[in-house]
C-alpha positions in Angstrom: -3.1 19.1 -18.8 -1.7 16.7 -15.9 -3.2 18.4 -13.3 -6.6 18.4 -15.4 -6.2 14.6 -15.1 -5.2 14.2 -11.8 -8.2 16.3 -10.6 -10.0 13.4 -12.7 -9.0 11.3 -10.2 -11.7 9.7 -7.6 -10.6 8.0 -4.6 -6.9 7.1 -3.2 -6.9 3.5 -5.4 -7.5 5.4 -8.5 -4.4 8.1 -7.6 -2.2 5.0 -6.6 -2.7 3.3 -10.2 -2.3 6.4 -12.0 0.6 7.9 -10.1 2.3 4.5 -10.3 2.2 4.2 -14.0 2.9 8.1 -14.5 6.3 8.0 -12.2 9.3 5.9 -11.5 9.6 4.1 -8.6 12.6 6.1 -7.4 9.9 9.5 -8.2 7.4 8.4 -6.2 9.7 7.6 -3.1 11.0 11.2 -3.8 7.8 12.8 -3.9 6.1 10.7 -0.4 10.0 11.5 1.3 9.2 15.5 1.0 5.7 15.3 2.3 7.0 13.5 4.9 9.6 15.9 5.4 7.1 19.0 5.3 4.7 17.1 7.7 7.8 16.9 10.3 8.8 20.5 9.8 5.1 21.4 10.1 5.7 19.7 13.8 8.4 21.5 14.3 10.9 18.0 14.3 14.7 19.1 14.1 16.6 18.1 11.4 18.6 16.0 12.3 15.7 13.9 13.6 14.0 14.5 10.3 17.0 13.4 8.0 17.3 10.0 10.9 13.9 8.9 10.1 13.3 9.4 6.5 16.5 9.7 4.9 16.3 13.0 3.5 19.4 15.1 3.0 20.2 18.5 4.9 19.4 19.7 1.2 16.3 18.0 0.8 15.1 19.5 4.0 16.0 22.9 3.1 13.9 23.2 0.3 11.2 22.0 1.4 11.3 24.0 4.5 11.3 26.9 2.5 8.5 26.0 0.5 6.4 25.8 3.9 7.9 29.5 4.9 8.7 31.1 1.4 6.0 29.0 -1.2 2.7 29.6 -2.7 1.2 27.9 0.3 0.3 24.8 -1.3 1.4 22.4 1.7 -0.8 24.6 3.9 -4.0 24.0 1.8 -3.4 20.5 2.0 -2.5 20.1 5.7 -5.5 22.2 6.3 -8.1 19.8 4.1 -6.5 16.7 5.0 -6.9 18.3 8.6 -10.6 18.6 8.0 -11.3 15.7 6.4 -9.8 13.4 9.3 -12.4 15.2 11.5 -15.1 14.7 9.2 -13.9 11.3 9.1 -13.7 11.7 13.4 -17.0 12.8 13.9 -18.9 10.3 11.2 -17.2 7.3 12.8 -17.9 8.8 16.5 -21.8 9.3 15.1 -22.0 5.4 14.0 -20.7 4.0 17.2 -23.2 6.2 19.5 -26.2 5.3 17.0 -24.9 1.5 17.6 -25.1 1.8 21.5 
């Protein structure tokens, strides 16, 4: 059922009001530290420059490194849309400023 309602949600003010009323503080620093994490790995950052910049244990790390290599892919769906949608978002914004000239 939660990820019924989160798929309810509509835009990125809509996720931040529900998340923040669903999780702790603390779980929502958690949750933003791995992505972090995963986007760093995905870049191929060392560890040690990954644990410098957002605090993240060795641990931490680990596991979410193996998620990237070992998991159901779900980070690489993401990376991929997100991926997409910045150039969709590009190519729109590239589009208005030509039809301004």
């Amino acid at each position: 059922m939660l990820f019924e309602a989160i798929l309810t949600l509509e835009n990125k003010e809509e996720c931040y009001s529900f998340f923040e009323d669903l999780c702790t503080v603390n779980e929502l620093l958690s949750l933003s530290q791995r992505f972090e994490v995963a986007t760093m790995l995905r870049k191929h950052d060392t560890y040690l420059k990954i644990a410098e910049k957002t605090g993240a244990s060795t641990a931490t790390i680990s596991r979410v490194n193996r998620s990237l290599n070992y998991g159901d892919d779900g980070y690489a769906l993401v990376f991929a849309r997100m991926n997409s949608m910045k150039g969709f978002i590009e190519s729109e914004a590239k589009a208005e400023s030509e039809s301004a000239d």
